[in-house]
C-alpha positions in Angstrom: 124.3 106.5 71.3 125.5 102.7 72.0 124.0 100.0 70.2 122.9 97.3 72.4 124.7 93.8 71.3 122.2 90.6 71.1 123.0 88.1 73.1 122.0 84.6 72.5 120.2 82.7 75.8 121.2 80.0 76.8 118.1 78.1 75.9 118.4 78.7 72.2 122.1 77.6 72.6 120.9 74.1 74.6 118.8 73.5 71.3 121.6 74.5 68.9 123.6 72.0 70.7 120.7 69.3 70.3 120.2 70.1 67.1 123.5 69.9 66.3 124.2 66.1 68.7 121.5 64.3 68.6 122.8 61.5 70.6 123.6 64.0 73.6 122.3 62.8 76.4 120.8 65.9 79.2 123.0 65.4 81.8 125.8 65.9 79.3 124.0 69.1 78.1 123.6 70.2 81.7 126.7 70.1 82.5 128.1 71.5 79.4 125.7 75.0 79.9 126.2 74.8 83.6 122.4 74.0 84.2 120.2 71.7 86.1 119.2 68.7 84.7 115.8 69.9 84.9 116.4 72.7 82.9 118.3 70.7 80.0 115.4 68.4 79.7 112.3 71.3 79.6 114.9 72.7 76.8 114.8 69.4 74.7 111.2 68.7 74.9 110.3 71.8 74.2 112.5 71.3 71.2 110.3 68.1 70.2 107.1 69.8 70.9 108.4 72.9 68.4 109.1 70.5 65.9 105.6 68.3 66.2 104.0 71.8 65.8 105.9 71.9 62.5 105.1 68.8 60.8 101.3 69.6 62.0 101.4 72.9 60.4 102.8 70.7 57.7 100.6 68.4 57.3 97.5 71.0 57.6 98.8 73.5 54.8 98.7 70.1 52.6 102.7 70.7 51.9 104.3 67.4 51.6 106.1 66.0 54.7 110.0 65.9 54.8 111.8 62.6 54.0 112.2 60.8 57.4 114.5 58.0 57.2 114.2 55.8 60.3 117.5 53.8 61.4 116.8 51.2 63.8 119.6 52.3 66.9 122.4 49.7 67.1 122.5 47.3 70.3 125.0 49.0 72.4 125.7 46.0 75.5 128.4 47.7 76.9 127.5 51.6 77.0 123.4 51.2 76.9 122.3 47.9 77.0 118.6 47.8 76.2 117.7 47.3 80.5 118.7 50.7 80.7 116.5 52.5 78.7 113.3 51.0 79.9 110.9 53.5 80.4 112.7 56.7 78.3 115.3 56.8 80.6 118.4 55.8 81.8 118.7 55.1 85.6 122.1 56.9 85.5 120.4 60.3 84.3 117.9 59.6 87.1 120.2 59.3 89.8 122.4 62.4 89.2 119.4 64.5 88.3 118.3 63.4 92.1 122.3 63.4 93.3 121.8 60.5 95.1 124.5 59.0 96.9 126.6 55.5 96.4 124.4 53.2 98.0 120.6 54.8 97.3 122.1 54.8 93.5 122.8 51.4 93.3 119.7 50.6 95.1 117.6 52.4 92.6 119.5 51.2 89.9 118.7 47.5 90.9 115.0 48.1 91.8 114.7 50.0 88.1 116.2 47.1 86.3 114.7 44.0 88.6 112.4 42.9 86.2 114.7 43.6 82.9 117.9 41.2 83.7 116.6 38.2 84.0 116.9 36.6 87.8 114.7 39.8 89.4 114.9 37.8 92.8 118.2 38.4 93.0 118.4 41.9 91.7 116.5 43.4 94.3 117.9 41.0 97.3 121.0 43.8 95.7 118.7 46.6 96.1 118.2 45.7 99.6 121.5 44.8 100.7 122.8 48.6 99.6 119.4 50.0 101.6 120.8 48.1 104.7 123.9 49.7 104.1 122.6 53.4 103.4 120.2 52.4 107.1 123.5 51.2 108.4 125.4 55.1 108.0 122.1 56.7 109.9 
């Protein structure tokens, strides 16, 4: 009789991956397991809500907690500047998760960082002028 030979899921190889690059951002992860960004990001938060569980369980069975050193990230101006992380996530993740096109990208991408840059006024004068254009092709 033929043994049957485990396979691993791709799920449990998302959170290896994780695990393994902290720093990896999901679209990178969706496109390195062929998945939707949708997918990718249920994967790492179910990672996070696994790993809460654990320190609970922790914390409850009165064993002590693991040493957590916290590193404040370093500013990153040219690769992610701090106005494009406001609200958890970057607009660039947004906008390929929703493969939106040229002009509704940058439009979003204006709106989402109007009130982050400094001269908002402008910003989304931007955001309008590549709505126009997106009006424009219909």
């Amino acid at each position: 009789m033929a043994t049957k030979k485990a396979t691993t899921s791709r799920a449990a190889l998302m959170r290896e991956h994780y695990t393994e690059n902290p720093t990896a951002t999901v679209s990178e992860v969706a496109k390195k397991f062929k998945t939707t960004y949708s997918i990718a990001y249920m994967c790492k938060k179910e990672m996070e809500k696994r790993r809460k569980w654990q320190l609970l369980e922790m914390t409850s069975s009165n064993t002590p907690l693991p040493s957590i050193t916290m590193v404040e990230p370093q500013p990153d101006p040219v690769n992610h500047p701090y106005h494009y992380k406001v609200g958890g996530i970057e607009t660039i993740d947004f906008i390929e998760a929703k493969e939106l096109n040229y002009n509704m990208g940058n439009a979003v991408k204006y709106i989402s960082r109007a009130d982050h840059k400094g001269n908002r006024l402008q910003d989304l004068e931007k955001a309008k002028w590549y709505i126009d254009r997106e009006l424009a092709k219909t």
